[in-house]
C-alpha positions as CSV (number, residue, x, y, z in Angstrom):
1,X,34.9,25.5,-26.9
2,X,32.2,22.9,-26.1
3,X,32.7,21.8,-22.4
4,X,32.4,18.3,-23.5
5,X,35.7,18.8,-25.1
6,X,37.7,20.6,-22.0
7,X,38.7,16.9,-20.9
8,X,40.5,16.0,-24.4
9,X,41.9,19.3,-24.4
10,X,43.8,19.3,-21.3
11,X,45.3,16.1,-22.1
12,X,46.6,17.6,-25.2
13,X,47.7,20.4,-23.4
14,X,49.5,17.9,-20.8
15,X,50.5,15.6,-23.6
16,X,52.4,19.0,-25.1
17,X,50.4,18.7,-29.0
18,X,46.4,18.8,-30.3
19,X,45.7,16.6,-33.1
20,X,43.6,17.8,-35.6
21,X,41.7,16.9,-38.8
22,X,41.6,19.6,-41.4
23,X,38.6,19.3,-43.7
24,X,38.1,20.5,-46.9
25,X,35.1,20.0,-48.9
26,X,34.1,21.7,-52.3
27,X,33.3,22.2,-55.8
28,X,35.8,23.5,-58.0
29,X,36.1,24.4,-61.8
30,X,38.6,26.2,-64.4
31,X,39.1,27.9,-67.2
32,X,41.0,28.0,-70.2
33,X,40.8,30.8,-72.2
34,X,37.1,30.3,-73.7
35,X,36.9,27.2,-72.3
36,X,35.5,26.4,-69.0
37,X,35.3,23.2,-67.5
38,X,32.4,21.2,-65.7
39,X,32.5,21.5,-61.7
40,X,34.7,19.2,-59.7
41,X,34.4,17.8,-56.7
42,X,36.8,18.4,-54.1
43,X,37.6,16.4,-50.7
44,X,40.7,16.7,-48.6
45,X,41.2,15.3,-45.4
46,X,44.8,16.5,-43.9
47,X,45.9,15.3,-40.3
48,X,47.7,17.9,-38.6
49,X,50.0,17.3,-35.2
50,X,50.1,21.0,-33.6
51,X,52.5,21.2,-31.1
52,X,52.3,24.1,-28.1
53,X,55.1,26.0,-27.2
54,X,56.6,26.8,-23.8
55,X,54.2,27.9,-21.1
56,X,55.9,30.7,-20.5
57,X,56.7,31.9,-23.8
58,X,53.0,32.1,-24.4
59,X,50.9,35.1,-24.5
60,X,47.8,34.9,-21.9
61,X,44.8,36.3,-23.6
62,X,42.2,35.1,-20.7
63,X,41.6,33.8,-17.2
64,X,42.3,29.9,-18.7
65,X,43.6,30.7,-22.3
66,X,47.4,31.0,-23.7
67,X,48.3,31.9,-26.9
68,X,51.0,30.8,-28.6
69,X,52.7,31.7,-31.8
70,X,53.3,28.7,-33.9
């Protein structure tokens, strides 16, 4: 993690949730038996609200990281 973005993520870690933008971005196509269709373009922009478990119920994995099983 950038150390620009240590700030943010301790108050998300205080606030008890991260926020996060999931982005998708593509080209998609099908078929249909013989018939295959012209590509597609796909965007999808899905807000996520991730919420951290208990401190303690978290497994520490470094000298300043926890994970936790969502």
């Amino acid at each position: 993690v950038a150390p620009y973005n240590s700030v943010s993520l301790g108050q998300d870690q205080a606030v008890g949730q991260v926020a996060l933008t999931i982005k998708l971005d593509g080209r998609v196509r099908f078929k249909v038996g013989s018939f295959i269709s012209g590509k597609y373009r796909l965007n999808v922009r899905c807000p996520a609200f991730i919420q951290f478990g208990s401190r303690n119920t978290g497994i520490i994995v470094g000298d300043n990281a926890v994970k936790y099983l969502m």
